[in-house]
Biopython code that builds the backbone (N, CA, C, O; Angstrom):
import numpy as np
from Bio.PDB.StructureBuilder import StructureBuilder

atoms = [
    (1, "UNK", "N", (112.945, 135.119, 71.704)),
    (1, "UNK", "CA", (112.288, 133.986, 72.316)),
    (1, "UNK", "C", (113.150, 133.526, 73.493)),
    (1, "UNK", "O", (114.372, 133.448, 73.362)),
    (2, "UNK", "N", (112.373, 133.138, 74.948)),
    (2, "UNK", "CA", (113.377, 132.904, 75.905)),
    (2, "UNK", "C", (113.138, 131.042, 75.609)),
    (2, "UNK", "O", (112.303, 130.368, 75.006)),
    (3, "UNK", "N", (114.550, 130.716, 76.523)),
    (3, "UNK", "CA", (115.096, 129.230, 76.811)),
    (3, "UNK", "C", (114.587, 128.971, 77.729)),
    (3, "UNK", "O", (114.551, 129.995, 78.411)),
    (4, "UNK", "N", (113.941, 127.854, 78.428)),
    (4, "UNK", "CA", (113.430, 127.294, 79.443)),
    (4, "UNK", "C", (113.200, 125.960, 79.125)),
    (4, "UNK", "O", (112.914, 125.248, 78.162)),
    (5, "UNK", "N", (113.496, 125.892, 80.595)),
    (5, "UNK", "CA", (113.591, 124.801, 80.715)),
    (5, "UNK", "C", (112.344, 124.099, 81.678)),
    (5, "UNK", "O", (111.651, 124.723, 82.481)),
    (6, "UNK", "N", (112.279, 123.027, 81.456)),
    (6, "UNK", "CA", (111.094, 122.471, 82.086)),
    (6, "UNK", "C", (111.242, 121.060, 82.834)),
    (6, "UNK", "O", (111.605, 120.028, 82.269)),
    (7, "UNK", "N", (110.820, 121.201, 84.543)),
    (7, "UNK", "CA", (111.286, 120.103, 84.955)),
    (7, "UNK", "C", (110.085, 118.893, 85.375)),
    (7, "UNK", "O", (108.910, 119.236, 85.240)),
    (8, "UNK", "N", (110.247, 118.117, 85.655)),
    (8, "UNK", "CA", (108.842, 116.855, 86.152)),
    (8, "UNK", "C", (107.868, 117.322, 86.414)),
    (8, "UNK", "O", (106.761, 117.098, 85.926)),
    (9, "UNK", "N", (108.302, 118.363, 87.594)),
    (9, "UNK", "CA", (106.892, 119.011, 88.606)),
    (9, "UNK", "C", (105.685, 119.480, 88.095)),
    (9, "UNK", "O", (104.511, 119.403, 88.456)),
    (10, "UNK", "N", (106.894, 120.513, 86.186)),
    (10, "UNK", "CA", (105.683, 120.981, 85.932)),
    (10, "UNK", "C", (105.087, 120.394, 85.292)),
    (10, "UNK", "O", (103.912, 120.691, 85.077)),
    (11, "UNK", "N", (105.820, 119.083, 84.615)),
    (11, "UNK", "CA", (104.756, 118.241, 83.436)),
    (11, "UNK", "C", (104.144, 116.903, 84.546)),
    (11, "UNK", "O", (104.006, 115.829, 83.960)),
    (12, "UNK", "N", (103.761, 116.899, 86.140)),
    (12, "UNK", "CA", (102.662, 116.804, 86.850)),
    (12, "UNK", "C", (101.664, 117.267, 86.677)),
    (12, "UNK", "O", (100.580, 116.712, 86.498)),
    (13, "UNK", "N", (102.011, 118.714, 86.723)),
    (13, "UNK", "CA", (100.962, 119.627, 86.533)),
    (13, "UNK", "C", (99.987, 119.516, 85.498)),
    (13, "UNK", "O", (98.769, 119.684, 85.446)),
    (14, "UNK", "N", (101.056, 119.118, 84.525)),
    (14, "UNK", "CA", (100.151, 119.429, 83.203)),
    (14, "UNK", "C", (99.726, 118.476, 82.854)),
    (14, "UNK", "O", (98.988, 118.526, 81.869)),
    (15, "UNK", "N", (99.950, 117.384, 83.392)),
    (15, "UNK", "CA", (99.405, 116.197, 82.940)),
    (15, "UNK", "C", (98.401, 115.371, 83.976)),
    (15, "UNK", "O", (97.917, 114.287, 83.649)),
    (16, "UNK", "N", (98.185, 115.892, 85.044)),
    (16, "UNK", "CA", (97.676, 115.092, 85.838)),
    (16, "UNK", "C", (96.617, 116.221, 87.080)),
    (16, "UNK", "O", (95.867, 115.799, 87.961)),
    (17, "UNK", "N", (96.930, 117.792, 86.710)),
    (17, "UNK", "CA", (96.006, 118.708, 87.586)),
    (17, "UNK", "C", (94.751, 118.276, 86.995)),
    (17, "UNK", "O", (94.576, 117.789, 85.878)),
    (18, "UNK", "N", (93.590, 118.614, 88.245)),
    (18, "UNK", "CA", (92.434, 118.243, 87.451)),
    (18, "UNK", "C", (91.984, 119.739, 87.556)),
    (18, "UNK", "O", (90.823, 119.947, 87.203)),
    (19, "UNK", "N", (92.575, 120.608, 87.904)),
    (19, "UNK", "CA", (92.377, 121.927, 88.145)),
    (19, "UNK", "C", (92.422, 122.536, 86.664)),
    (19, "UNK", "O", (93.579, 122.909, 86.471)),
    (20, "UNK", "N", (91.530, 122.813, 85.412)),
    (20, "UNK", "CA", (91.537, 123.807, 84.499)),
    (20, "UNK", "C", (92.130, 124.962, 84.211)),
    (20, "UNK", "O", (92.505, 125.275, 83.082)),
    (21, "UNK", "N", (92.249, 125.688, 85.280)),
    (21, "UNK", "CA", (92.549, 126.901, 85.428)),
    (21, "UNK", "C", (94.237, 126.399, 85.202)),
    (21, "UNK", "O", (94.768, 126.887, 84.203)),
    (22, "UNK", "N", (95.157, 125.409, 86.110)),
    (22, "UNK", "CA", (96.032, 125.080, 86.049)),
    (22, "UNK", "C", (96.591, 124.593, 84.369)),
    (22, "UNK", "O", (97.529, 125.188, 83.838)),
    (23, "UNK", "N", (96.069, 123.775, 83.876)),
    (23, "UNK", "CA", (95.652, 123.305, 82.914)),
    (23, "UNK", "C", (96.063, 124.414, 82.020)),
    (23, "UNK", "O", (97.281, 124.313, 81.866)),
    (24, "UNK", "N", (95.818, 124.944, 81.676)),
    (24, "UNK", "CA", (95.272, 126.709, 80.588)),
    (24, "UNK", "C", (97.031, 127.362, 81.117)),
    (24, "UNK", "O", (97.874, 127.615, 80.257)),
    (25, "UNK", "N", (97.268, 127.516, 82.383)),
    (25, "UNK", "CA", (98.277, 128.435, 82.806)),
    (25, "UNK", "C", (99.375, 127.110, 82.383)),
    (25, "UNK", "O", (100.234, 127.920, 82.034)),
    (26, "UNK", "N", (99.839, 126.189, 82.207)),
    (26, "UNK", "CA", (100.943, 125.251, 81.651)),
    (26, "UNK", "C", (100.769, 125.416, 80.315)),
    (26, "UNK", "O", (101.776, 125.454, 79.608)),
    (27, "UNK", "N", (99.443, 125.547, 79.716)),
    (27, "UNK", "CA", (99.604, 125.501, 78.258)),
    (27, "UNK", "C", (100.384, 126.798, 77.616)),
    (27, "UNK", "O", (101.173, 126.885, 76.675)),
    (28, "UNK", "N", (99.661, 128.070, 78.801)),
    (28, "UNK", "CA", (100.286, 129.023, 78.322)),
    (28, "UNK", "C", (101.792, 129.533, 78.210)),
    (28, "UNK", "O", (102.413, 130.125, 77.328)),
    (29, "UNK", "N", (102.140, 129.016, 79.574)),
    (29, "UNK", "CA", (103.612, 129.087, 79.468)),
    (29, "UNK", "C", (104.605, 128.757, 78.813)),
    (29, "UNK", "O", (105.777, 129.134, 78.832)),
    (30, "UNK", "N", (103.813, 127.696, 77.968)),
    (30, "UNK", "CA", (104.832, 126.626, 76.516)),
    (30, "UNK", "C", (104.893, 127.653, 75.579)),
    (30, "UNK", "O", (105.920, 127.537, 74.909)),
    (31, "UNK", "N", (104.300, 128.491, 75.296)),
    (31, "UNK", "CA", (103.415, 129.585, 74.158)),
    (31, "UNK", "C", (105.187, 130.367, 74.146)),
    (31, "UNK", "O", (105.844, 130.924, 75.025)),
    (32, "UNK", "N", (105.471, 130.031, 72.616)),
    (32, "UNK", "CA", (106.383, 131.610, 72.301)),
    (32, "UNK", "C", (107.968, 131.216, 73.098)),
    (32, "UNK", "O", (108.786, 132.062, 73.459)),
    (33, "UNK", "N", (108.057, 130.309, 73.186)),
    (33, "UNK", "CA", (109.528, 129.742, 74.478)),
    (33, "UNK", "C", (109.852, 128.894, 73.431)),
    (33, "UNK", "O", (109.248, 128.438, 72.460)),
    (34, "UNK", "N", (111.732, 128.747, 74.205)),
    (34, "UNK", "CA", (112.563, 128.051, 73.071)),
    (34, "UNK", "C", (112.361, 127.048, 74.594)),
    (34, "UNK", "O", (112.777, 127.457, 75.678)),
    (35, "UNK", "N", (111.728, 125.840, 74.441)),
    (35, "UNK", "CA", (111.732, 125.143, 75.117)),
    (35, "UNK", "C", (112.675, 123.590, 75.430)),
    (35, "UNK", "O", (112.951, 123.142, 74.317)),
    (36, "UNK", "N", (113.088, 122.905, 76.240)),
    (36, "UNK", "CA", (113.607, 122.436, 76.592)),
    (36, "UNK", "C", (113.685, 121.397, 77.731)),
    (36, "UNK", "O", (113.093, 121.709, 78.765)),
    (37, "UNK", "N", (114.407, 120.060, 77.695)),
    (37, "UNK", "CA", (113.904, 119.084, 79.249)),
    (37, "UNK", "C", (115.483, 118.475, 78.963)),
    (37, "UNK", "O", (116.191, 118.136, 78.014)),
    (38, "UNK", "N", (115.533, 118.579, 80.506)),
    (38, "UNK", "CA", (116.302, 117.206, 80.690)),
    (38, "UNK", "C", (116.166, 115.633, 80.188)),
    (38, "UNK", "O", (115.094, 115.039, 80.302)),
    (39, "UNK", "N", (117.168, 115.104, 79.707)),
    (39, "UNK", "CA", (116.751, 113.459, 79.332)),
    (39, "UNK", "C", (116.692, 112.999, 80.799)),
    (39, "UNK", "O", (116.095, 111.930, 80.928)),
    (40, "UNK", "N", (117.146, 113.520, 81.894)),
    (40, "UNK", "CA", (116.343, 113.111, 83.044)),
    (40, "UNK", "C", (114.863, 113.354, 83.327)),
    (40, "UNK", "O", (114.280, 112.346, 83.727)),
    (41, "UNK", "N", (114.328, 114.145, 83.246)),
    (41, "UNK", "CA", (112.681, 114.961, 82.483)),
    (41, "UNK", "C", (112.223, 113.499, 82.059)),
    (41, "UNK", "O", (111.511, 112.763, 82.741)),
    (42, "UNK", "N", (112.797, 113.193, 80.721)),
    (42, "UNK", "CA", (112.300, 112.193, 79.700)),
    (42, "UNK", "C", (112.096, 110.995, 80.681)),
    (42, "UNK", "O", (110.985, 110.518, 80.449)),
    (43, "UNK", "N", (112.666, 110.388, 81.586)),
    (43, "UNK", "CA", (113.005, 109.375, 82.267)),
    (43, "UNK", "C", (111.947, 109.343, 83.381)),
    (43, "UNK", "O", (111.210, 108.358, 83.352)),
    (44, "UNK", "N", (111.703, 110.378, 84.510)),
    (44, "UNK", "CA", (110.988, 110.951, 85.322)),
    (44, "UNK", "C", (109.572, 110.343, 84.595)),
    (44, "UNK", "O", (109.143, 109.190, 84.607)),
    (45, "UNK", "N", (109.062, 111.460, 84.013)),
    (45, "UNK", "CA", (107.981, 111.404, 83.086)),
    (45, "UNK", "C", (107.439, 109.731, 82.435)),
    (45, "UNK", "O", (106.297, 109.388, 82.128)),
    (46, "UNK", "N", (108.630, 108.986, 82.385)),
    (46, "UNK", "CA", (108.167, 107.764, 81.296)),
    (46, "UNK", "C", (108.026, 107.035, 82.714)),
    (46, "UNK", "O", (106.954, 106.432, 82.686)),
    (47, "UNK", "N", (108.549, 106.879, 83.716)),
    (47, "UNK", "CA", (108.677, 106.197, 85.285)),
    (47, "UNK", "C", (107.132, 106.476, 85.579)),
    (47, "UNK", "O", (106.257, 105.611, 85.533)),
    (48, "UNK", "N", (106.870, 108.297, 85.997)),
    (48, "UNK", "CA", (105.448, 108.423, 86.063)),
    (48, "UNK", "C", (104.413, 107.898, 85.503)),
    (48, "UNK", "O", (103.586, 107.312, 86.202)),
    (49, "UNK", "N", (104.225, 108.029, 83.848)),
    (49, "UNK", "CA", (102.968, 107.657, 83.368)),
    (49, "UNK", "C", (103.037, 106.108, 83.409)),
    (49, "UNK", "O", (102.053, 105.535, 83.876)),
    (50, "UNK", "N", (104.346, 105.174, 82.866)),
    (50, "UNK", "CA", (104.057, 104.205, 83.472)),
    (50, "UNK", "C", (102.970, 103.170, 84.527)),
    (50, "UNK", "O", (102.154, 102.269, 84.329)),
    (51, "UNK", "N", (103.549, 103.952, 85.781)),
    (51, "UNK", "CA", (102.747, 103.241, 87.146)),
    (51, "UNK", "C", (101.292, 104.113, 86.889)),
    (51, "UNK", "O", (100.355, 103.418, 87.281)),
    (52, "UNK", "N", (101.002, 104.935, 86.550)),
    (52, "UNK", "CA", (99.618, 105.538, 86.562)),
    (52, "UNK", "C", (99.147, 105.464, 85.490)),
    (52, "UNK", "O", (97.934, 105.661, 85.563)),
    (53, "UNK", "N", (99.630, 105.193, 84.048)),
    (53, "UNK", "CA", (98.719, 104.871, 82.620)),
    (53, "UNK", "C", (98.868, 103.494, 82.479)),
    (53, "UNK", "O", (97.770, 102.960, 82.325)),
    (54, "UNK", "N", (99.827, 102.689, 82.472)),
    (54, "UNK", "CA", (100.780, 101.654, 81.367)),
    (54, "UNK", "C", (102.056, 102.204, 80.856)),
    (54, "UNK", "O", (102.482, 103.331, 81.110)),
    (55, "UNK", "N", (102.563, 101.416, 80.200)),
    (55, "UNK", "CA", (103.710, 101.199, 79.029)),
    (55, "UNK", "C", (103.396, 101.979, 77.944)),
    (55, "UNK", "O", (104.154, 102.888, 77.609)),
    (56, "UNK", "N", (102.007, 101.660, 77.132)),
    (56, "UNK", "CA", (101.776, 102.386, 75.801)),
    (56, "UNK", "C", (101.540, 104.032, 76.236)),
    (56, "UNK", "O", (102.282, 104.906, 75.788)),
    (57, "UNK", "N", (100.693, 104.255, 76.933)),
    (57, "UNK", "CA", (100.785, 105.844, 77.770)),
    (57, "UNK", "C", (102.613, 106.215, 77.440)),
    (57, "UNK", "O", (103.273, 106.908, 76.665)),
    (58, "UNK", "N", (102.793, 105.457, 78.342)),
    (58, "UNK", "CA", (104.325, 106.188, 78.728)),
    (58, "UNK", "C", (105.299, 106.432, 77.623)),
    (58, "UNK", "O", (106.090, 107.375, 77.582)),
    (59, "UNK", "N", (105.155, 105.428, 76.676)),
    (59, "UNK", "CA", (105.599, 105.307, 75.160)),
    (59, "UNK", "C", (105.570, 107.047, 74.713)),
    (59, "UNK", "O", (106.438, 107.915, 74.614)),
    (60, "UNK", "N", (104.132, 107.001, 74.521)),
    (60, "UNK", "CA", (103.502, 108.147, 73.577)),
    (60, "UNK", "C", (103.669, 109.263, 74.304)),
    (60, "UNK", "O", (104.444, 110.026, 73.727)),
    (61, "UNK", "N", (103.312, 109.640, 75.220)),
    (61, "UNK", "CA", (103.601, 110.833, 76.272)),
    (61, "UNK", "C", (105.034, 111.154, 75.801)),
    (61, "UNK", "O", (105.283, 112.238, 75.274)),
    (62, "UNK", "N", (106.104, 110.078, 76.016)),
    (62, "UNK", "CA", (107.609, 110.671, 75.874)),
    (62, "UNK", "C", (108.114, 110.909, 74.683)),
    (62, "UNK", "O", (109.154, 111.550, 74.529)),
    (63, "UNK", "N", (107.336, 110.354, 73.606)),
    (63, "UNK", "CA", (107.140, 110.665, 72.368)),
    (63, "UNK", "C", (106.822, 111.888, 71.811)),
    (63, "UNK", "O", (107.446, 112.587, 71.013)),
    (64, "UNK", "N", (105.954, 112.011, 72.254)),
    (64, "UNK", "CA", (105.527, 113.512, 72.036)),
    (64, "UNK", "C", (106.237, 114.993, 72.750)),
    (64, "UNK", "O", (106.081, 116.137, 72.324)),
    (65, "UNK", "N", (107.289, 114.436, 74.313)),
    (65, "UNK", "CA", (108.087, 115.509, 74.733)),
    (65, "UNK", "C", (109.536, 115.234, 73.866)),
    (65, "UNK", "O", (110.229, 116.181, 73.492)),
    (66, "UNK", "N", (109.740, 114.433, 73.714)),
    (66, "UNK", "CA", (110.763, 114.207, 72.454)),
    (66, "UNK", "C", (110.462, 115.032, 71.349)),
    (66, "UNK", "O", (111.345, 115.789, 70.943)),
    (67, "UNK", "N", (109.537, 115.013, 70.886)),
    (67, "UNK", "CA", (108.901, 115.505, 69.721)),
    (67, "UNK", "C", (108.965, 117.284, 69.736)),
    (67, "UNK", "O", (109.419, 118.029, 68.867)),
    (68, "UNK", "N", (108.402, 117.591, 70.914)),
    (68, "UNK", "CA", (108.192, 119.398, 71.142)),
    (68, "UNK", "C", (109.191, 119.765, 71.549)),
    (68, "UNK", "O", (109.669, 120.775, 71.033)),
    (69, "UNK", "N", (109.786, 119.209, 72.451)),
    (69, "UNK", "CA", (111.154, 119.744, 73.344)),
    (69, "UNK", "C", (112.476, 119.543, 72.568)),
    (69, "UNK", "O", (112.503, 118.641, 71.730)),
    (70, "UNK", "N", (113.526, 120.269, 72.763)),
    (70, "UNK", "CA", (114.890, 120.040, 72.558)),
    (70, "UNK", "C", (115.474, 118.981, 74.208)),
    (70, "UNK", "O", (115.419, 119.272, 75.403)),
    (71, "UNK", "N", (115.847, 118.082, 73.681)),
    (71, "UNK", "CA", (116.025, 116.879, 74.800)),
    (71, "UNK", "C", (117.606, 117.043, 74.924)),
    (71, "UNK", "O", (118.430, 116.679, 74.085)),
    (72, "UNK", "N", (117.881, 117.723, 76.256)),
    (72, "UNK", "CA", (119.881, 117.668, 76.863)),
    (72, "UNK", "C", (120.124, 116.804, 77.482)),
    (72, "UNK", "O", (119.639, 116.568, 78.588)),
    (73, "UNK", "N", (121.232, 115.904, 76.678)),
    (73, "UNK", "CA", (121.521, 115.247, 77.463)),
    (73, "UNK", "C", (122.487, 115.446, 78.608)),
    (73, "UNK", "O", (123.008, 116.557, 78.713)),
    (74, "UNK", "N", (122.787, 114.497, 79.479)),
    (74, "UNK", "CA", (123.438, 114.885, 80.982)),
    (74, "UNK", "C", (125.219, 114.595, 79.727)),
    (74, "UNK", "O", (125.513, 113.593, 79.075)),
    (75, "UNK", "N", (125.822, 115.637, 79.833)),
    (75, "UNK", "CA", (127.078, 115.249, 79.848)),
    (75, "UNK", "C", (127.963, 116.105, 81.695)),
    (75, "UNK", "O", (127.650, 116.676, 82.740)),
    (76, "UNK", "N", (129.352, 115.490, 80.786)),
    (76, "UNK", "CA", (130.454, 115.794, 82.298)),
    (76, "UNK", "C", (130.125, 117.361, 83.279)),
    (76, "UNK", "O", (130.251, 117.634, 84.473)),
    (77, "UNK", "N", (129.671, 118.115, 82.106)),
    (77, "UNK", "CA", (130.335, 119.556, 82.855)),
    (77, "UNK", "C", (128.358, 119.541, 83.409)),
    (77, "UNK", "O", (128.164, 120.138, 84.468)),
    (78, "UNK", "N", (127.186, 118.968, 82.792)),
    (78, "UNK", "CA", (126.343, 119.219, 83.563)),
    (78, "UNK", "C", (125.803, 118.454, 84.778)),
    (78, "UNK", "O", (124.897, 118.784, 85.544)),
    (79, "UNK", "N", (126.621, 117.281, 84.774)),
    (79, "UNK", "CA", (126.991, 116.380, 86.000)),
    (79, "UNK", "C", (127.528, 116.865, 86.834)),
    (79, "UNK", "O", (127.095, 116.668, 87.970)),
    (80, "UNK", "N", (128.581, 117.623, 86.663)),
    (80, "UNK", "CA", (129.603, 118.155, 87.773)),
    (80, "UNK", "C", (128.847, 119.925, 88.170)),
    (80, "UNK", "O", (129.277, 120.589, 89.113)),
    (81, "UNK", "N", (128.095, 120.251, 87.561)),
    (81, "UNK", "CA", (127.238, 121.337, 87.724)),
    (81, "UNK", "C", (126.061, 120.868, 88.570)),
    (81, "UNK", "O", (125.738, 121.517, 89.565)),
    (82, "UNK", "N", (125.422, 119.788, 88.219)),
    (82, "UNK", "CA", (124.440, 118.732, 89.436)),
    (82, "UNK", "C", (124.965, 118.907, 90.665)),
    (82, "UNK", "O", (124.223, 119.203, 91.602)),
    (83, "UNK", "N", (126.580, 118.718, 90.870)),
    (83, "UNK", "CA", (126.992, 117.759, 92.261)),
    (83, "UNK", "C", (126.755, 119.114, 93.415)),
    (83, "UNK", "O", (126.511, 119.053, 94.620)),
    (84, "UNK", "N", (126.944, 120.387, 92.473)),
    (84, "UNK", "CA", (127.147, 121.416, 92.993)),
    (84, "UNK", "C", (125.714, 122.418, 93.507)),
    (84, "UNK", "O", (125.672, 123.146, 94.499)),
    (85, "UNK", "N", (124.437, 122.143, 92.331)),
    (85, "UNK", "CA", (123.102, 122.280, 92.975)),
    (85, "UNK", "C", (122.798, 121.465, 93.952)),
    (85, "UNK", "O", (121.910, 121.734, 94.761)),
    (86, "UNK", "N", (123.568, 120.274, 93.991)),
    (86, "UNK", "CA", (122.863, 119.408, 95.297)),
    (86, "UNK", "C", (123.226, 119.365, 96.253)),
    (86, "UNK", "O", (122.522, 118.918, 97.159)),
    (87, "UNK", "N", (124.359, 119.768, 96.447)),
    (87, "UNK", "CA", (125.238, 120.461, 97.213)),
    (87, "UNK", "C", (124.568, 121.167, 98.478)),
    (87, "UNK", "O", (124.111, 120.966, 99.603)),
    (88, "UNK", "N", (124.923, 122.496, 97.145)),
    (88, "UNK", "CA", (124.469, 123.974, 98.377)),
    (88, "UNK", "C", (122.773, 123.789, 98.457)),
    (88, "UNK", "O", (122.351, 123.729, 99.612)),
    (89, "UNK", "N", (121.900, 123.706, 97.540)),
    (89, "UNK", "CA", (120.822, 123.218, 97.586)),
    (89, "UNK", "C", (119.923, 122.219, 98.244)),
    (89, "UNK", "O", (118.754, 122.283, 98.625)),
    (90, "UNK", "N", (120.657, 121.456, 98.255)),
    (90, "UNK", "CA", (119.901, 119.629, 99.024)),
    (90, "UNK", "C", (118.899, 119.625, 97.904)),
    (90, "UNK", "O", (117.722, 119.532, 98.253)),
    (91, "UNK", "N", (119.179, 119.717, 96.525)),
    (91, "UNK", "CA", (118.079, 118.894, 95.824)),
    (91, "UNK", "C", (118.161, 117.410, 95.425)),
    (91, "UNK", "O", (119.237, 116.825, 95.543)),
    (92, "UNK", "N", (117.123, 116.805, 94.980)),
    (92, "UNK", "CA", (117.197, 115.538, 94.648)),
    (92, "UNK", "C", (118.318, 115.517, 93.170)),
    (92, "UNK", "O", (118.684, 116.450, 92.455)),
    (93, "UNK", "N", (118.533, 114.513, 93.133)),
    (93, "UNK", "CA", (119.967, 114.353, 91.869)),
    (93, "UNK", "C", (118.916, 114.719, 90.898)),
    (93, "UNK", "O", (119.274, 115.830, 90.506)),
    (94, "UNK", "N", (117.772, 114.397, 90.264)),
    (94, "UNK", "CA", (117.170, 114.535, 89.670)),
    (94, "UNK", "C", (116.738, 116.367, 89.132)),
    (94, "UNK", "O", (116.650, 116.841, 88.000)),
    (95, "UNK", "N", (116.582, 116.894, 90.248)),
    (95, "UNK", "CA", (116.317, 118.179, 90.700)),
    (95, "UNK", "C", (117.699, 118.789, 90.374)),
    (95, "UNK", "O", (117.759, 119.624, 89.471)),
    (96, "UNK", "N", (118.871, 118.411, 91.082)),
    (96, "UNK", "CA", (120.004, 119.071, 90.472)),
    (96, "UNK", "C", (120.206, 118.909, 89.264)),
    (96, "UNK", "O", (120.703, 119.899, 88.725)),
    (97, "UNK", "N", (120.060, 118.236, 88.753)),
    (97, "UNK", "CA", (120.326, 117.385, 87.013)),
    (97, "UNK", "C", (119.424, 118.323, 86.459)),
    (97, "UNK", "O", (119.992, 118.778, 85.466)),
    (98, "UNK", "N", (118.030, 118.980, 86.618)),
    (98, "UNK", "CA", (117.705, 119.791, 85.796)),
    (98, "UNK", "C", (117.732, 121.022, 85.597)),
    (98, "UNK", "O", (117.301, 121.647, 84.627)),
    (99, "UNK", "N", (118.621, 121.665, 87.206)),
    (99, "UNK", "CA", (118.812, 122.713, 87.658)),
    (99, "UNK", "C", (120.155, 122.804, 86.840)),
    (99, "UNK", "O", (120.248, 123.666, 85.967)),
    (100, "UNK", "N", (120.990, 122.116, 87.043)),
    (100, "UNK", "CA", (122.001, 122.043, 86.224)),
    (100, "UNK", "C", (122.073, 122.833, 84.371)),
    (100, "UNK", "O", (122.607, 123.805, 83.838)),
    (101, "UNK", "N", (121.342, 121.894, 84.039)),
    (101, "UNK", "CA", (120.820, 121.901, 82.414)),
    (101, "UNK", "C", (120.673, 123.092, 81.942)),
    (101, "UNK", "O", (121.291, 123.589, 81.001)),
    (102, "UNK", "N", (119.403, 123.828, 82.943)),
    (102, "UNK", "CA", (118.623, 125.313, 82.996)),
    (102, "UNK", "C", (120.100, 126.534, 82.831)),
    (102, "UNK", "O", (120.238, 127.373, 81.941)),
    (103, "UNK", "N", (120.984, 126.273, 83.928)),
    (103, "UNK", "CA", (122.341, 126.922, 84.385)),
    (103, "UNK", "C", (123.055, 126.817, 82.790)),
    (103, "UNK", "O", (123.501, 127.745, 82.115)),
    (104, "UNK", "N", (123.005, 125.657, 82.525)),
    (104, "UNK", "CA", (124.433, 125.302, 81.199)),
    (104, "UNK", "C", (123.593, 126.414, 80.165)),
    (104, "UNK", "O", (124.064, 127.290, 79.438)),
    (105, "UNK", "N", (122.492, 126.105, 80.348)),
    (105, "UNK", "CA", (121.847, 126.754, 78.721)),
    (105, "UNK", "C", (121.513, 128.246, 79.123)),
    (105, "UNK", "O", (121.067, 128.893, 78.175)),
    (106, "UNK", "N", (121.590, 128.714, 79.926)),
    (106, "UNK", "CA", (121.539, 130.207, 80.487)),
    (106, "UNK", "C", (119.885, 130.382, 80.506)),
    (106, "UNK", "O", (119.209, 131.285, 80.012)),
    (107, "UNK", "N", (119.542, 129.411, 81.117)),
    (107, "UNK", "CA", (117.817, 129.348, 80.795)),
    (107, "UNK", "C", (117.156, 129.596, 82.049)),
    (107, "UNK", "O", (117.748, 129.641, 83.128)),
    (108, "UNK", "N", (115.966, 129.750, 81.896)),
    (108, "UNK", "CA", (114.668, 129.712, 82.849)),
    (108, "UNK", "C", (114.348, 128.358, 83.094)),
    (108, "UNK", "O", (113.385, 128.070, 83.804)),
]
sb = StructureBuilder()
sb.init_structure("model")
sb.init_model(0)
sb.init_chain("A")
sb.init_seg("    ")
for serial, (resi, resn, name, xyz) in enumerate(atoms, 1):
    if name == "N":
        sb.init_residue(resn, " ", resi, " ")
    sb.init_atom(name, np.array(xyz, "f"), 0.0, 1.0, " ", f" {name:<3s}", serial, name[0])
structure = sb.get_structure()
């Protein structure tokens, strides 16, 4: 079973494409994976549904990626692994923080 990791963009996708086809291809990709999010993920995600559901949305949504996912938290060495995707990269801290995570756990 592979490790992957999963960042905001794609749980946009999956939560908010109105595209089906899209829809079906996120579900599938969860299928058979040792899956995984950043507690930045968790944060992202609860910020999102927030302003576009409510509070109780955002509750349950992060509830439930709590629930399926193995949740990493940010420690030192994947902080200092961040400074370095954002670096050479120019990603958002957020973006490095999960690029990071993916790197520590030898993941997708």
């Amino acid at each position: 079973m592979s490790r992957t990791v999963y960042g905001t963009r794609f749980f946009i996708e999956h939560y908010y494409s109105k595209d089906e086809r899209t829809l079906q291809r996120t579900k599938e990709e969860m299928r058979g994976r040792e899956k995984y999010v950043s507690a930045i993920v968790i944060r992202e995600v609860y910020h999102l549904t927030f302003a576009r559901e409510g509070r109780e949305s955002a509750v349950l949504r992060t509830a439930l990626l709590e629930k399926d996912f193995k949740i990493v938290k940010v420690d030192a060495e994947i902080a200092k692994g961040s400074a370095g995707f954002r670096h050479k990269y120019k990603l958002s801290m957020a973006g490095s923080m999960i690029a990071a995570t993916g790197s520590h756990l030898k993941a997708t």
